[in-house]
Backbone bond lengths (Angstrom), bond angles and torsions (degrees), N, CA, C in turn:
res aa  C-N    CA-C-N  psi(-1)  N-CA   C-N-CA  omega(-1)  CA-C   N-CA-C  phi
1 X - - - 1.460 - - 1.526 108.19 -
2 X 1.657 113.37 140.88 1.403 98.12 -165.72 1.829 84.41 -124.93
3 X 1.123 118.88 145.34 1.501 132.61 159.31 1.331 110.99 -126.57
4 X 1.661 111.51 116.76 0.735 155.79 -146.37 1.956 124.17 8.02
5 X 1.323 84.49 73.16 1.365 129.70 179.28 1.494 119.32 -172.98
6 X 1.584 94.97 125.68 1.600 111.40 171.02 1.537 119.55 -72.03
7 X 1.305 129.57 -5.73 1.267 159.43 -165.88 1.262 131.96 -128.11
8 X 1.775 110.24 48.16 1.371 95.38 176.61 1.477 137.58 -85.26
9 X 1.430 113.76 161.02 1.357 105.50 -177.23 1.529 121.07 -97.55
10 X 1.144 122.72 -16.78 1.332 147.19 178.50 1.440 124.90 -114.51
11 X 1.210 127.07 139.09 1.641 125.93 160.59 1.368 106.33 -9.26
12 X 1.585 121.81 -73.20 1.365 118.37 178.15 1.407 118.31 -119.45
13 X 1.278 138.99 123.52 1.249 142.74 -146.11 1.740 113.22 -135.68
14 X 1.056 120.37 88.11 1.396 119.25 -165.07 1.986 108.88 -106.78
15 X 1.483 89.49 105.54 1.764 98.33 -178.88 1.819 98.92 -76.52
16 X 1.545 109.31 124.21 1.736 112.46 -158.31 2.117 80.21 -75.77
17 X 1.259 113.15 129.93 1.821 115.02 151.85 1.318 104.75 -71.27
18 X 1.514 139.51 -21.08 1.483 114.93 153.95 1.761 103.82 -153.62
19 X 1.471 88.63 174.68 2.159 98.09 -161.23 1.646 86.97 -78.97
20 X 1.125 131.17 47.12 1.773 123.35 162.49 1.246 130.43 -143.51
21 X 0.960 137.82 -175.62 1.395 144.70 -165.20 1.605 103.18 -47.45
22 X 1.630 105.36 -69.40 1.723 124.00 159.49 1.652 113.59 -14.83
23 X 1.125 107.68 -40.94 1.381 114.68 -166.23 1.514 110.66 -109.68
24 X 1.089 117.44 -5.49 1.987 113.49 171.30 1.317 102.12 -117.05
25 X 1.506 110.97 -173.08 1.314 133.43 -169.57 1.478 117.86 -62.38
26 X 1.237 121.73 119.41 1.725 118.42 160.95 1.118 133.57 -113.24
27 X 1.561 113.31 107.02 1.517 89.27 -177.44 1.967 102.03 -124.99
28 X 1.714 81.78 127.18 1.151 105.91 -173.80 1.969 114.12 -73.47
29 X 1.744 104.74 157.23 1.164 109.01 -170.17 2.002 103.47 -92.17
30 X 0.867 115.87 137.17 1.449 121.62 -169.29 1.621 89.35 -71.65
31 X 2.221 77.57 120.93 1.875 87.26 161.66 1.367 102.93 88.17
32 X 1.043 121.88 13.63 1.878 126.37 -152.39 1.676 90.84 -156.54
33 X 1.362 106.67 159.73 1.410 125.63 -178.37 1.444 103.21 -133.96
34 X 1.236 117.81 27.38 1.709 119.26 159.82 1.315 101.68 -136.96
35 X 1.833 109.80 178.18 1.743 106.18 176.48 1.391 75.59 -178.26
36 X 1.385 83.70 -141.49 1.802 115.74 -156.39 1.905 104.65 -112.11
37 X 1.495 91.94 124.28 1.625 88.01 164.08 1.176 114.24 -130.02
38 X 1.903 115.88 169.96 1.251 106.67 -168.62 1.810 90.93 -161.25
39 X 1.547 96.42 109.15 1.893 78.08 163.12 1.567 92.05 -171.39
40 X 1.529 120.09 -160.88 1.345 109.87 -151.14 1.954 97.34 -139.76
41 X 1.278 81.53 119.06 1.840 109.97 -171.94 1.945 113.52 -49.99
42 X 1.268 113.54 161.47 1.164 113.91 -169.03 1.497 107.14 -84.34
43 X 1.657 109.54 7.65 1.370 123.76 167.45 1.327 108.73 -89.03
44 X 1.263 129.50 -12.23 1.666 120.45 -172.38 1.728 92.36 105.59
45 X 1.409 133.16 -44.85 1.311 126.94 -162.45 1.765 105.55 -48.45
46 X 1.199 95.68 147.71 1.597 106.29 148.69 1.566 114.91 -107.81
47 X 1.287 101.39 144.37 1.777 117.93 -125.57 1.598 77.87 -140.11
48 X 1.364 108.36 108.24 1.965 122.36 172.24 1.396 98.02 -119.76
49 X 1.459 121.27 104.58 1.241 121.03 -178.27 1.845 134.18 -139.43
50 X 1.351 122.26 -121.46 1.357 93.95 156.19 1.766 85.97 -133.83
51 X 1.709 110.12 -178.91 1.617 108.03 144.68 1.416 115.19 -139.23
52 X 1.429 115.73 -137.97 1.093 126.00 171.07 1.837 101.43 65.95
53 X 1.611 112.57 -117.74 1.781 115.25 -175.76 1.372 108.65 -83.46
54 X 1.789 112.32 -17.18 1.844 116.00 163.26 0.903 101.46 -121.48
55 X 1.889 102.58 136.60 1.482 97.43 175.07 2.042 99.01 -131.62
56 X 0.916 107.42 54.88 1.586 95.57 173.06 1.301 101.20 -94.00
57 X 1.715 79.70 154.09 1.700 94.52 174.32 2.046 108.68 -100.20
58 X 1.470 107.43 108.36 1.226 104.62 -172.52 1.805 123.59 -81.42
59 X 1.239 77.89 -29.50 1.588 99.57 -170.96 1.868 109.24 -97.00
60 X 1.025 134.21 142.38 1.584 119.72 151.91 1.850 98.06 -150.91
61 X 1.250 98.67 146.14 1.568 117.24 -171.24 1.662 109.38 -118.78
62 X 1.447 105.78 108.35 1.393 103.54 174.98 1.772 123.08 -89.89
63 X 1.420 93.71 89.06 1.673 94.50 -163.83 1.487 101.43 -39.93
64 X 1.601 136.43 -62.94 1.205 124.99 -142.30 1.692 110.36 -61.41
65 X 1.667 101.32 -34.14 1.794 88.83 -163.84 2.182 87.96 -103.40
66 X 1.104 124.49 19.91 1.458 108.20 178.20 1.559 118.14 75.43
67 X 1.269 123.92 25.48 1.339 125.96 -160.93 1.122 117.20 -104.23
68 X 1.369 136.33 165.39 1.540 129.52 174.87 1.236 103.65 -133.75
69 X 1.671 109.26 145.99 1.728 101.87 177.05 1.589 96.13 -134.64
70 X 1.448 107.59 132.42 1.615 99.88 164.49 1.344 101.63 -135.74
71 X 1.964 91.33 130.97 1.561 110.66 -162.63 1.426 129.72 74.49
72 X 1.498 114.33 -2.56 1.229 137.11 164.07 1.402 140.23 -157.40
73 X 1.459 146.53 148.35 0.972 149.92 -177.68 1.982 109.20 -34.64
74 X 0.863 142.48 121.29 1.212 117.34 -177.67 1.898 127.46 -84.40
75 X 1.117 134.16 154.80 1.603 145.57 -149.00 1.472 93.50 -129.11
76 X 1.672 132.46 -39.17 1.035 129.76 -169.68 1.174 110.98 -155.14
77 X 1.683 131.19 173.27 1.383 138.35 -158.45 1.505 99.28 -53.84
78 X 1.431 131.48 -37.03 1.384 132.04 -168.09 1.597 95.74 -142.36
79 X 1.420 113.21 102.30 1.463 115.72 157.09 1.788 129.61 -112.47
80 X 1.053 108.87 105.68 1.760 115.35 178.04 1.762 105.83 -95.79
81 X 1.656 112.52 118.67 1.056 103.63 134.39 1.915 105.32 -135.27
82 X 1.334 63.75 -172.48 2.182 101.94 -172.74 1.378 118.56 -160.73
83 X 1.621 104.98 113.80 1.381 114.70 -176.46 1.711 109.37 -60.13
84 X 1.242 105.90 154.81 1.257 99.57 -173.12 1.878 117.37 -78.73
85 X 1.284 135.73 165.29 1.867 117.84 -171.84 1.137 108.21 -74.51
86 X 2.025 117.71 -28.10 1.442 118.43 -179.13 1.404 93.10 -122.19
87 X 1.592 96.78 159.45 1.921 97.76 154.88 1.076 119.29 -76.20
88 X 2.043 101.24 -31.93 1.625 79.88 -155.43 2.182 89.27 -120.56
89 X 1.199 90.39 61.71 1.819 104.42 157.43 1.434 115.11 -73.75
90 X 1.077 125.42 160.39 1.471 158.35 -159.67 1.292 102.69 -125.57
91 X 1.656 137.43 -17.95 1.610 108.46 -155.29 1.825 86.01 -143.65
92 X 1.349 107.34 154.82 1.907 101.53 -175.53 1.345 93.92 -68.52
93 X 1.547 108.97 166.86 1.194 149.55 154.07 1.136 112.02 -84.88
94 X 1.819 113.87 133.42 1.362 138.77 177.49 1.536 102.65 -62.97
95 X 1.303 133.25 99.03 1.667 119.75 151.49 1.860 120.80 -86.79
96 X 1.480 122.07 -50.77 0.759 106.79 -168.81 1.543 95.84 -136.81
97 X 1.265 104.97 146.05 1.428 128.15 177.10 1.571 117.96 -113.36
98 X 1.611 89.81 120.60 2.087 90.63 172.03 1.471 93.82 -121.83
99 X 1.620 110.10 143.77 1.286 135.57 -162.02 1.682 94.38 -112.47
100 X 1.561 110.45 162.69 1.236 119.80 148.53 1.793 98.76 -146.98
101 X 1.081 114.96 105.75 1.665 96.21 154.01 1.591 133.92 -113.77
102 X 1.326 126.84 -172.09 1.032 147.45 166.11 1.577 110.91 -47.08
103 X 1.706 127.35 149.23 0.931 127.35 166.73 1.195 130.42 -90.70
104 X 1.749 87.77 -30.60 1.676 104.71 -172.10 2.452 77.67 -165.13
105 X 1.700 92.88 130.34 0.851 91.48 177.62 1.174 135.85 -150.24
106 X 1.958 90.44 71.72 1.313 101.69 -172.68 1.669 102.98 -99.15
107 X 0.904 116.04 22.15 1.712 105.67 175.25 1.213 97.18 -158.17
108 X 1.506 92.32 167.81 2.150 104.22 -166.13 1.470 102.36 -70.36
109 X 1.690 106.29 155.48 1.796 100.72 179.22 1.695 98.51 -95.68
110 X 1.345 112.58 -147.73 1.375 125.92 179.88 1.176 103.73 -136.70
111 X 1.861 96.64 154.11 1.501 127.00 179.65 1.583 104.93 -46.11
112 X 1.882 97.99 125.70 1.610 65.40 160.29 1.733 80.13 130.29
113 X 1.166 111.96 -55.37 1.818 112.67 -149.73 1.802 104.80 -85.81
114 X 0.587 119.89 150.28 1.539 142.18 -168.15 1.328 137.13 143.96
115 X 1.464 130.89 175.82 1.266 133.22 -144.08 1.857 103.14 -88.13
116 X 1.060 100.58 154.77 1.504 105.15 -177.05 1.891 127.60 -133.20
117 X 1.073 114.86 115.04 1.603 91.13 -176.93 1.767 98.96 -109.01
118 X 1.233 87.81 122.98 1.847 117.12 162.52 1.411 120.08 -46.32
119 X 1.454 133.16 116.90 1.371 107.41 149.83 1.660 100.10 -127.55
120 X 1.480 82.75 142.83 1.822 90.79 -161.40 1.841 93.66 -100.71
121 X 1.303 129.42 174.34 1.654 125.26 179.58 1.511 91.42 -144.99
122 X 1.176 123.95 147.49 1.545 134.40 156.02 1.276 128.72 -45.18
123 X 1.254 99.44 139.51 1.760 117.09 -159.18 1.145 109.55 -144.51
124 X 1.828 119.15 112.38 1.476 103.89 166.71 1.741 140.23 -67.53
125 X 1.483 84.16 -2.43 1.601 98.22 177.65 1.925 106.94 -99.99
126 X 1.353 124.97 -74.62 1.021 107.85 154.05 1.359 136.85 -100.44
127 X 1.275 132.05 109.48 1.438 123.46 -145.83 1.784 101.97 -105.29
128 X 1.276 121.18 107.70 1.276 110.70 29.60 1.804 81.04 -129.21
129 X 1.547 121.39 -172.40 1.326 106.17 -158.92 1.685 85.90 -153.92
130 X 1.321 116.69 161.30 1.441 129.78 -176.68 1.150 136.10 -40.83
131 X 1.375 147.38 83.44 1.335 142.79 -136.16 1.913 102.97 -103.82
132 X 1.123 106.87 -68.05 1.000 150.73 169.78 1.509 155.30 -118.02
133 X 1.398 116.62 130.22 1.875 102.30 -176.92 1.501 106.63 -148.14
134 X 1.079 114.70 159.45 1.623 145.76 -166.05 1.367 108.36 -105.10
135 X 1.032 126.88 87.64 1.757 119.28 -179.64 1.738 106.18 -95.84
136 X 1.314 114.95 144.16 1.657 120.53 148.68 1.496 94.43 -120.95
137 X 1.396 109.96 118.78 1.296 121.32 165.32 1.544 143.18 -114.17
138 X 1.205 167.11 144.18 0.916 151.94 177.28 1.563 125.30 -80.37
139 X 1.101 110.26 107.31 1.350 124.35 157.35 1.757 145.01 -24.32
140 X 1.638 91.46 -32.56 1.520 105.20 -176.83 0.938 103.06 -145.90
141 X 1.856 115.34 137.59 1.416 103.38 177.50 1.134 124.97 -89.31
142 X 1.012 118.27 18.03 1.751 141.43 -170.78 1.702 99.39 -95.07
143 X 1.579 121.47 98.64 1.355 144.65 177.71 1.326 105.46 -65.89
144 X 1.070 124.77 39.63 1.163 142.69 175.84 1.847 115.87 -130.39
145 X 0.951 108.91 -35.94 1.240 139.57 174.31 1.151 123.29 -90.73
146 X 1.705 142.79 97.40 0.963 140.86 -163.66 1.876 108.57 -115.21
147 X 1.272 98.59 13.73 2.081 90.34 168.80 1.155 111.95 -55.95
148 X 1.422 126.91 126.59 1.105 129.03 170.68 1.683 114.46 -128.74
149 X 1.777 114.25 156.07 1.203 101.98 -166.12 1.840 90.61 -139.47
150 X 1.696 89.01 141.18 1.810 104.71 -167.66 1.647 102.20 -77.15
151 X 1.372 129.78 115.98 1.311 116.62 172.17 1.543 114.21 -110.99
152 X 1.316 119.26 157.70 1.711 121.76 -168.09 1.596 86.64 -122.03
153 X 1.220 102.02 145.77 1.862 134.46 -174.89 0.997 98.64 -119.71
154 X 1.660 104.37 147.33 1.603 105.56 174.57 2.162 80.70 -145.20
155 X 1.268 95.70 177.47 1.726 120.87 -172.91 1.390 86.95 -108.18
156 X 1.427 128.99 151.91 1.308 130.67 136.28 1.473 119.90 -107.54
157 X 0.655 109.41 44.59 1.567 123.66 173.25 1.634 106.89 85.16
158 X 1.109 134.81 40.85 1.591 170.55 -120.36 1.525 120.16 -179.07
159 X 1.306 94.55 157.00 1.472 94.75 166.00 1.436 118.49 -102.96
160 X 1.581 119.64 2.11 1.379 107.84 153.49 1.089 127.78 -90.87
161 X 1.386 111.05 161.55 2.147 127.23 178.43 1.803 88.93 -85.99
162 X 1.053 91.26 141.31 1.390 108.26 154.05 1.489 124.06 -132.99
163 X 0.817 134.78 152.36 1.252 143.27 -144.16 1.556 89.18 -80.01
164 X 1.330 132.87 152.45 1.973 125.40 165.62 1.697 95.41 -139.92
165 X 1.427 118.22 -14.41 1.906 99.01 -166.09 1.582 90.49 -160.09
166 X 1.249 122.18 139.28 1.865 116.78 -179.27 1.854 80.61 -124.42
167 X 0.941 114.12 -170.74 1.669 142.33 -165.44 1.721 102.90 -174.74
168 X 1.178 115.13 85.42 1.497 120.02 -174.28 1.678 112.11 -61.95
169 X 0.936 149.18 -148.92 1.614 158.56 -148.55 1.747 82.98 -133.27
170 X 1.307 123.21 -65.17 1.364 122.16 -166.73 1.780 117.14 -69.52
171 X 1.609 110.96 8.43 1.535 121.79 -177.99 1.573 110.93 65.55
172 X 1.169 107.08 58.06 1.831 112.68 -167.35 1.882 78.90 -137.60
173 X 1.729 105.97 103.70 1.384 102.27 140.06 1.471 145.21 -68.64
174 X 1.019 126.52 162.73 1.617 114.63 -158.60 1.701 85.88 -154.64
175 X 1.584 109.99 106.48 1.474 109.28 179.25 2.039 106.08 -95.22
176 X 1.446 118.02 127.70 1.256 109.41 172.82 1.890 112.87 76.98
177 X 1.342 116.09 -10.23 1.552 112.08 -151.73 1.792 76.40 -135.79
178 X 1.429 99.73 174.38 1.316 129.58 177.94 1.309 113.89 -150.17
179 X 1.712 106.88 2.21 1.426 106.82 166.12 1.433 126.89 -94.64
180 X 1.150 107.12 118.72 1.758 107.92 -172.24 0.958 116.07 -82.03
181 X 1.659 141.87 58.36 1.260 142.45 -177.85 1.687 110.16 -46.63
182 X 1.183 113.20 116.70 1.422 110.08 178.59 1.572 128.35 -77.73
183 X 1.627 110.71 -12.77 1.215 119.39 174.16 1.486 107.36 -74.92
184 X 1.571 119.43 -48.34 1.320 124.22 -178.80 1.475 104.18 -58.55
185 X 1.250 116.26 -62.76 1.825 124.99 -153.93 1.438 92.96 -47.04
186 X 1.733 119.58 -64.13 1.600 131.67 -169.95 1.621 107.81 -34.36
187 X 1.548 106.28 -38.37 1.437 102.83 175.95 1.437 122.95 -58.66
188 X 1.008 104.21 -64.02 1.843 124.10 -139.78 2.054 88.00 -128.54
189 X 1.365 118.96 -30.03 1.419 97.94 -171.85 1.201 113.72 85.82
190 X 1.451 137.75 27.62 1.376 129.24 -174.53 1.829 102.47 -161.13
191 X 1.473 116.73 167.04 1.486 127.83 164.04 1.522 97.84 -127.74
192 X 1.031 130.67 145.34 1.238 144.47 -179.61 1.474 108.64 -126.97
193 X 1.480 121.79 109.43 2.070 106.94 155.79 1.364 79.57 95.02
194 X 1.550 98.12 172.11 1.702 112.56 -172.32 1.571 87.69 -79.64
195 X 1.310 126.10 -39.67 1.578 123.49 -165.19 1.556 105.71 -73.11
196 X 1.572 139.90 93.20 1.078 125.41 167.87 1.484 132.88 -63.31
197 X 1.361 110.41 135.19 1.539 126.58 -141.11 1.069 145.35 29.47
198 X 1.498 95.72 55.14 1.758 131.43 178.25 1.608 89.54 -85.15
């Protein structure tokens, strides 16, 4: 089926009468005067957004280089922004959120569990394979208790992370160690080496 085209190339084939909202797909929410839009900008982008009483464009897709932009034109394979609520604020702005939850959560979890971001590096054997990771984890398994401590992963030429730097709940780095010597940390704020305050 072709709309507005004598020439379609697909099952359904829609030639846009203009590069905007006006001119792509709407599908509205029942009972509602906004929904979902979708069509492709006088930039080349493909443009996933809202219309009707919202009309931002959240999404845009740069077919030629593979890119994604949300909330903005995109610069690289994954670009996020978000203007900030004030100019002239004092405290960061939320952009991106990583979750971990519960499956079922009627009982406390364990130390240890939380969200993680991956960065994997190229490999001619397995390509691409575990480089690095970003942990926020929880500290206590008592769901009551939310201290949590940021740990950094490194590869040793492996496919496991091993732990290289923690950031405890109480702001005490710990390089290589997991022992929080409290005489050392109180000093200087740090563990160094498997031997703390070697």
């Amino acid at each position: 089926v072709g709309i507005g085209t004598t020439s379609p190339a697909s099952a359904l084939h829609l030639d846009q009468p203009s590069n905007n909202q006006a001119g792509g797909i709407y599908l509205e929410r029942n009972g509602s005067s906004y929904g979902l839009s979708l069509f492709v900008d006088s930039s080349g982008y493909g443009v996933i957004g809202g219309n009707g009483s919202f009309t931002p464009s959240l999404i845009k897709l740069d077919f030629s280089q593979e890119y994604v932009g949300i909330g903005t034109s995109p610069e690289s394979i994954l670009h996020v922004e978000k203007a900030l609520s004030s100019d002239t604020q004092s405290t960061p702005e939320t952009i991106l959120t990583l979750s971990a939850k519960y499956t079922n959560t009627g009982a406390d979890g364990a130390a240890g569990a939380g969200p993680r971001l991956l960065f994997e590096i190229p490999d001619d054997n397995t390509n691409p394979r575990p480089g690095a990771a970003i942990d926020a984890v929880k500290e206590n398994g008592d769901d009551g208790v939310s201290n949590t401590a940021l740990v950094f992963n490194i590869s040793q030429n492996d496919s496991t992370l091993d732990e290289a730097m923690r950031i405890d709940s109480a702001g005490v780095a710990m390089f290589g160690t997991t022992d929080d010597d409290p005489v050392f940390n109180n000093a200087v704020g740090a563990s160094i080496g498997s031997n703390s305050g070697s």
